[in-house]
N, C-alpha and C positions, 0 to 999 in steps of 0.2 A: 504494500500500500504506500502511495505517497500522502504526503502532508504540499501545501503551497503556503508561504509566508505571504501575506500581503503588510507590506509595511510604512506603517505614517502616513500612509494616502488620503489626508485630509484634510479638511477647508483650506488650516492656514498655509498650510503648502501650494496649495492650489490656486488661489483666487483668494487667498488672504493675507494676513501681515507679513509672510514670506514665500508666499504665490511666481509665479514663474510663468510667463508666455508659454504657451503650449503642453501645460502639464494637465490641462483638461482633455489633453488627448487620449490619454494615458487609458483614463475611465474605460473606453470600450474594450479596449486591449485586456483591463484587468477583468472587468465582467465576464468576458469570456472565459478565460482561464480557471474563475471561481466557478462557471457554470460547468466546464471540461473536468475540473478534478470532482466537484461534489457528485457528476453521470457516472464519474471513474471509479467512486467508494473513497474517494482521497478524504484526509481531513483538511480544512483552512481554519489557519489561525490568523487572528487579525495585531498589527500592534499600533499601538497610539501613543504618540511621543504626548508627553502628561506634564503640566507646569499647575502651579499655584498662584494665586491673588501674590506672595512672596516672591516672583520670577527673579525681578529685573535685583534683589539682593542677594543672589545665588552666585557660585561661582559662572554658571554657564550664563547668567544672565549679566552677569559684570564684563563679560567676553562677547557676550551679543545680545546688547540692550536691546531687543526687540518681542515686546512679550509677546507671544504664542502658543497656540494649545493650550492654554489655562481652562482644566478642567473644569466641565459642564458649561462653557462658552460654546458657540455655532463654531469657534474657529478650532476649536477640539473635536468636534463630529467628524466620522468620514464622511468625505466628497461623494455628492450625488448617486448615481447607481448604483455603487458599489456599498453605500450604506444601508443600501436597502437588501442585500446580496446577504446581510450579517443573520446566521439562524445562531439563535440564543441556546437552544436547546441542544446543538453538535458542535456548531465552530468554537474556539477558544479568542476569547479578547485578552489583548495583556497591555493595560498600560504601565508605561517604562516610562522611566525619570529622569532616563539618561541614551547619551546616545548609543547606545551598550543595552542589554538588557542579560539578567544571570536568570531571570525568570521562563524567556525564551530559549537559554540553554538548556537547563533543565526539563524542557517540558520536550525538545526535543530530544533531547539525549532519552527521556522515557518513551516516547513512540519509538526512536528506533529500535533500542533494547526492545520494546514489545511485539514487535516484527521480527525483528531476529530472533524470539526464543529464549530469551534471557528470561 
């Protein structure tokens, strides 16, 4: 079985406080892929880069004043179809706090041990 990573794909990346020309293109390309692996039996985990009302006095906010993804804002949701792609009840969400997550190791390091018979 495979797993698909979608990751960060959302508002503020997209069309928000650090948005980027043509990253709304991205969406169809991902849609697909979420709808390819979930036909497949795959799992999709989602991840959501995650800040606080505290952002901009964080180390990562002192490096890049620009506050974003602040949890339970629009600019923290996934981008358009792809948030609507999220089943609560299979897929995994992980918001990370960093641009690293040990959360997402771990949760892959257990899918694969459980495919391989560990």
């Amino acid at each position: 079985m495979k797993a698909l990573v979608v990751v960060d794909y959302q508002v503020d990346f997209v069309n928000g406080a650090l948005g980027f020309e043509g990253a709304e293109l991205l969406e169809p390309v991902i849609v697909e892929k979420i709808e390819k692996t979930r036909a497949e039996g795959g799992k999709i985990i989602f991840t959501l880069d995650t800040h606080y009302e505290n952002y901009l006095e964080t180390a990562e906010g002192k490096k890049l004043p620009v506050p974003h993804c602040i949890d339970g804002s629009d600019g923290h949701k996934l981008f358009g179809k792809v948030a609507q792609c999220v089943d609560m009840r299979t897929d995994i969400v992980i918001k990370k706090r960093a641009f690293g997550s040990t959360d997402l190791a771990v949760i892959l390091k257990k899918f694969a041990w459980s495919f391989a018979g560990w």
